[in-house]
KELUMNU-298207 format. One line per 5 residues: number of its first residue (from 1); their letters; for each residue x, y, z of C-alpha. Coordinates in pm, whole numbers, plus 50000, padded with zeros to 5 digits. Each point is the difference from the previous one (the first is absolute). Layout:
N
NUM> A> X,Y,Z; ...
END
This chain:
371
1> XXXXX> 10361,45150,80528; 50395,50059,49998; 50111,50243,49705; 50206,49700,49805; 49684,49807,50009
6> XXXXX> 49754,50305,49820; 50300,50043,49788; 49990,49651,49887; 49623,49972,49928; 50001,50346,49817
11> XXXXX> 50270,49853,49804; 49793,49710,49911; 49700,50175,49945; 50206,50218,49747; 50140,49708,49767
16> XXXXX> 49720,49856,50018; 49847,50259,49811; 50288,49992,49756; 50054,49636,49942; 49711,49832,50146
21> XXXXX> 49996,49662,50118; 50323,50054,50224; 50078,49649,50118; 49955,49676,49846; 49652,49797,50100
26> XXXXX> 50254,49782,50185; 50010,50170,50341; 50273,49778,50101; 50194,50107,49677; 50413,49993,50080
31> XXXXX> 50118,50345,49971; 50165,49936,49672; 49687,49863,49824; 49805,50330,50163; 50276,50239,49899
36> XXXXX> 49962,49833,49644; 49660,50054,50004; 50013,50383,50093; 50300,50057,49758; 49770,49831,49695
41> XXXXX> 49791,50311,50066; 50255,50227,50005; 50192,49901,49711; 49640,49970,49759; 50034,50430,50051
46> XXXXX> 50353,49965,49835; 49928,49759,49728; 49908,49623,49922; 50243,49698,50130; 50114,49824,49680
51> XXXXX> 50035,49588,50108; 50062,49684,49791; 49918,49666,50092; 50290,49757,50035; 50216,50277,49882
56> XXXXX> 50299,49832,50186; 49917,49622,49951; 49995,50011,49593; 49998,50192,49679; 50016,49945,49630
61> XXXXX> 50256,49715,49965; 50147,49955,50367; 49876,49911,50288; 50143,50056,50410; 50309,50179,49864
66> XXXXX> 50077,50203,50329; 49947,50385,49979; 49804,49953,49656; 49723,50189,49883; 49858,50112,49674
71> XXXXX> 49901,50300,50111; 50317,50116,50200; 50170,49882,49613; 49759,50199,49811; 49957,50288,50217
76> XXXXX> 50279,49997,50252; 49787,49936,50296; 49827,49745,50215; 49579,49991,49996; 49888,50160,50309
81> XXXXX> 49785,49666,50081; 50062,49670,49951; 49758,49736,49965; 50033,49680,50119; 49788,49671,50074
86> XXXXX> 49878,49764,50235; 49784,49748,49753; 50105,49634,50103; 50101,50047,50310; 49646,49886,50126
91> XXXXX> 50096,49643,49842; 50396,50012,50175; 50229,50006,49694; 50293,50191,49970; 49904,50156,49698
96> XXXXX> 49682,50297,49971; 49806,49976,49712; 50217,50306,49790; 50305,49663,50038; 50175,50199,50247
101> XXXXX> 50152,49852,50295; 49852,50119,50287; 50345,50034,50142; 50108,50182,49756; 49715,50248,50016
106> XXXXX> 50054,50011,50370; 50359,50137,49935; 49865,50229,49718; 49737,50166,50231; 50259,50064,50211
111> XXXXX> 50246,50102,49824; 49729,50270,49864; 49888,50112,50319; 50378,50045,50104; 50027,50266,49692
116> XXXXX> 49709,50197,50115; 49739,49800,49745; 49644,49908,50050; 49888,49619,49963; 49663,49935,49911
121> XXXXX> 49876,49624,49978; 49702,49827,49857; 49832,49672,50070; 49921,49777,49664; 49897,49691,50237
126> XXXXX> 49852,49710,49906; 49692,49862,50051; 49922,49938,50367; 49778,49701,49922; 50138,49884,49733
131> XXXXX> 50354,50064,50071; 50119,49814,49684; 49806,50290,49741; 50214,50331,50049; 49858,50363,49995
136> XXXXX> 49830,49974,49679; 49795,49707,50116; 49702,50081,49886; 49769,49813,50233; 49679,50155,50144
141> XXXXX> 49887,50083,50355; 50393,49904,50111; 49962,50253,50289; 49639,49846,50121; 50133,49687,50020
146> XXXXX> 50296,50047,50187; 49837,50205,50265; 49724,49667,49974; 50270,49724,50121; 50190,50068,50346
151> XXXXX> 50292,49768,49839; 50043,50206,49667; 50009,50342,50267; 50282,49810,50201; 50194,49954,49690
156> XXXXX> 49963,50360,49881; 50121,50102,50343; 50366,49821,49905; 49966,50153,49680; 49995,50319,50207
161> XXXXX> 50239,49880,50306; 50274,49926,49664; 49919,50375,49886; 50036,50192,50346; 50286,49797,50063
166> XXXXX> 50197,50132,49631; 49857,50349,50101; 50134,50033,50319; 50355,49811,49904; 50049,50327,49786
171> XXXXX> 50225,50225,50260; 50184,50317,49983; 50415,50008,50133; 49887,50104,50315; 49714,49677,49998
176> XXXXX> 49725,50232,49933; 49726,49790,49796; 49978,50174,49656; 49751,50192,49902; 49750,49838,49734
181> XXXXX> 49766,50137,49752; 49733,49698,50019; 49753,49913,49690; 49802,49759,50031; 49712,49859,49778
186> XXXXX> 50053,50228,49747; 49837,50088,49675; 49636,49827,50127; 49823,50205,49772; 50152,49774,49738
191> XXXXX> 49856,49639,49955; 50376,49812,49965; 50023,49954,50359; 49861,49736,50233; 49911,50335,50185
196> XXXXX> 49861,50189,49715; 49612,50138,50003; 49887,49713,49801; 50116,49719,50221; 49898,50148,50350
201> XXXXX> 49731,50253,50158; 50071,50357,50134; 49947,49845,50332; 50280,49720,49995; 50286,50227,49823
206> XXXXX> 49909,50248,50329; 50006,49704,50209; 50347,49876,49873; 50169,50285,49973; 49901,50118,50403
211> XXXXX> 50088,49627,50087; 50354,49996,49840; 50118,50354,50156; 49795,49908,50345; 50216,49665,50005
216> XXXXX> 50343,50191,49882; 49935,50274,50259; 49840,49852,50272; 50108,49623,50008; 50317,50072,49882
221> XXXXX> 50146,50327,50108; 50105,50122,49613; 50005,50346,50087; 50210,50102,49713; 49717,50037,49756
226> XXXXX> 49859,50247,49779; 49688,49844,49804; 49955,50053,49632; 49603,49974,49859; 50029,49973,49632
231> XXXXX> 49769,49932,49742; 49988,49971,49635; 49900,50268,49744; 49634,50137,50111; 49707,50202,49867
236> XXXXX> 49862,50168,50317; 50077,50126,50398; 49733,49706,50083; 50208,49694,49799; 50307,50144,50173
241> XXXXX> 49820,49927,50339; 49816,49777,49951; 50239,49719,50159; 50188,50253,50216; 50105,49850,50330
246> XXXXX> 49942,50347,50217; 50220,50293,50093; 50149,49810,50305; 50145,49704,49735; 50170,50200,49722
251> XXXXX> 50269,50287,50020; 50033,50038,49653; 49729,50044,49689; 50149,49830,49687; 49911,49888,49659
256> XXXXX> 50162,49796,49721; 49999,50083,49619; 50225,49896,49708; 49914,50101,49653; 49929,49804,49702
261> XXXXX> 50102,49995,49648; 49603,50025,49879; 49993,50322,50200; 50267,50161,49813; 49975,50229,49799
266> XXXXX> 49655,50105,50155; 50173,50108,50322; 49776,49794,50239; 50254,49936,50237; 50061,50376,50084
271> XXXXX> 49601,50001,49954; 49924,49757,50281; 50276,50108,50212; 49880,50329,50067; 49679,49907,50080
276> XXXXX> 50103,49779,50230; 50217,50191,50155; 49755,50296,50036; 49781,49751,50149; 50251,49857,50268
281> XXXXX> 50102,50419,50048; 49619,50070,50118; 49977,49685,50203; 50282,50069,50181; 49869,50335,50104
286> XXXXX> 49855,49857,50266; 50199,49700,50034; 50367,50224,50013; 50199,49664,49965; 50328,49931,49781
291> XXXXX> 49940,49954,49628; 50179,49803,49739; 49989,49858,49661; 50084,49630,50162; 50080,49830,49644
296> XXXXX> 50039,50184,49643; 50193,49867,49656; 49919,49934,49636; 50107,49673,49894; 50367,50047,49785
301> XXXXX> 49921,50342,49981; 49910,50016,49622; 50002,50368,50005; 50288,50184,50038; 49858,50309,50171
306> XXXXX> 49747,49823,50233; 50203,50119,50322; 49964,50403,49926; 49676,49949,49769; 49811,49757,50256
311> XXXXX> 50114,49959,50293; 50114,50379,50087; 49678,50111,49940; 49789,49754,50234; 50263,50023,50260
316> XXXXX> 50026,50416,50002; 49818,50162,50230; 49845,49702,50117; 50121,50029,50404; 50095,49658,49961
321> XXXXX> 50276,49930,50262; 50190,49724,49801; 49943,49801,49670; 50167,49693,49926; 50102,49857,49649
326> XXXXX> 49907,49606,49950; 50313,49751,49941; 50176,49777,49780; 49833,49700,49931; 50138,49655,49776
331> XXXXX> 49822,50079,49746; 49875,50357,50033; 50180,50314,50118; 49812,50365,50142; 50288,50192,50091
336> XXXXX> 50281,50178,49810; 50318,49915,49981; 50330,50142,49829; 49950,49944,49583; 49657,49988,49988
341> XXXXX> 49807,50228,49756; 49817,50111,50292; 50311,50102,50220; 50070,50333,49859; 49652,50117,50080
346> XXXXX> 50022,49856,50354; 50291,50215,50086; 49843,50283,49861; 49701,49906,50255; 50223,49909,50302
351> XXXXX> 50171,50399,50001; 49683,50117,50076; 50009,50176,50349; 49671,49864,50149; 50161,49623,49947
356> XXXXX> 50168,49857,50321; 50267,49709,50013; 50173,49854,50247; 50279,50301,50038; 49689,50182,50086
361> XXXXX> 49875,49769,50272; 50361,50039,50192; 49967,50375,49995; 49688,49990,50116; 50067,49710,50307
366> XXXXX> 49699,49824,49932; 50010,49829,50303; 50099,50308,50282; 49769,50221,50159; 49929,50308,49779
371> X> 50188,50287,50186
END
């Protein structure tokens, strides 16, 4: 064996130790999306990614105003991930199911990317045999019955086809496809989804989560792919498992939680969070994948220390490679902005070293080779 060679491997063999899983399950991964991947481990040892879904598409009173972002108004920089959508595109409209136009977001993502950012995208799709109920169609045995009728499995693959074809339209300047921080059926722990543990087996989540990567992969060539598993809140190591697809379907190990008024001023949130995130910490002993606190907010932020008393808490010393704050909605906001009550103690909780934005990710060139 030729000396660069044994220097390679030992080189391996050494960050592997360090960051474990070393490349993404994707063995066909673009070198971007497996420098990503590497560099999420990496960064986790100098603090936690701070993202905001559709930090760039609207805020509290405006919407696509170019440059725009509550957070770079409030804190004087950009969120370190955004999160974007691809909900409706299974059904062809121009519009995902946040009312953004996918063009739009296309432009966003790429704008983002260009700065040094991190996208991450979910999936809220609708139901795939019942296309006309969205994602909170609460229908049983969905995923049984579409794996029952060859015709319903033909449509899902152009539900997919319309998905790999968005995710691989997203390119870099130099036509690079942009790497994508993939979550799909998320929150199944819950029972508000068509996918959620009331409405469908252990079994058929497995089953439809291995089929929609295998398809993206395989059929389609979407090598530009990290996958996000993400449940709901959870009790124990076994409920966290229970519907888990397998080490070679998921680079990264995720949960959602938002807080509730009733929980206040017991301090369950900060409660539940650590247990969960103690859990996740010993599961990923063995597992040595990316971890992330997928989806977090408390709806209008009632109290006006939640971000230092709350969130800082859960979030410190959790190893948790990014966390990402929950949007603006019509009705409903979960993120600060500049003159809320809340937006003093945010600022107080963004100057904390350990929190990373996107002036972080440039320095750190996310997407190069570690030298």
């Amino acid at each position: 064996m030729k000396k660069k060679q044994i220097l390679f491997l030992f080189i391996v063999l050494l960050t592997s130790g360090l960051y474990g899983q070393t490349e993404p399950t994707d063995k066909l991964a673009t070198p971007e999306t497996r420098n990503l991947y590497l560099n999420l481990q990496r960064s986790a040892k100098k603090g936690i990614l701070l993202g905001h879904q559709d930090d760039l598409y609207r805020g509290r009173g405006w919407e696509n105003v170019p440059g725009r972002s509550d957070f770079k108004e409030l804190i004087g920089e950009y969120p370190a991930i955004l999160g974007s959508d691809l909900g409706k595109i299974e059904l062809g409209g121009d519009k995902n199911v946040s009312w953004q136009q996918f063009s739009i977001q296309t432009s966003h993502i790429e704008q983002f990317y260009r700065q040094g950012g991190i996208n991450t995208i979910a999936w809220h799709m609708n139901n795939p045999v019942d296309p006309t109920q969205g994602m909170k169609s609460t229908q049983d045995s969905t995923i049984y019955y579409l794996f029952s009728d060859p015709k319903l499995v033909e449509r899902y693959h152009t539900w997919m086809d319309a998905a790999a074809d968005y995710l691989l339209s997203l390119k870099g300047d130099n036509g690079e496809p942009i790497p994508v921080l993939l979550r799909l059926f998320h929150e199944h722990t819950g029972n508000w989804f068509w996918w959620g543990k009331s409405h469908c087996t252990p079994e058929e989540y497995i089953k439809m989560w291995r089929y929609t990567v295998d398809y993206l992969r395989n059929t389609r060539q979407v090598h530009n792919l990290l996958t996000v598993y993400c449940t709901d809140v959870f009790d124990t190591p076994e409920e966290y498992l229970e519907r888990y697809p397998g080490d070679a379907y998921v680079d990264v190990l995720g949960f959602d939680l938002y807080d509730k008024e009733h929980w206040h001023p017991q301090g369950t949130y900060v409660e539940r969070g650590k247990k969960m995130v103690k859990i996740l910490q010993d599961i990923n002993k063995d597992k040595k994948k990316v971890m992330a606190l997928a989806e977090t907010g408390f709806n209008k932020i009632p109290v006006d220390n939640w971000w230092a008393g709350s969130v800082m808490p859960v979030l410190k010393n959790s190893g948790f490679s990014y966390a990402i704050i929950w949007s603006i909605g019509v009705n409903n906001y979960f993120s600060p902005y500049k003159g809320h009550p809340s937006a003093p103690d945010f600022r107080k909780f963004s100057k904390k070293k350990w929190l990373l934005f996107e002036s972080d990710t440039r320095k750190l060139n996310m997407y190069q080779s570690a030298k």
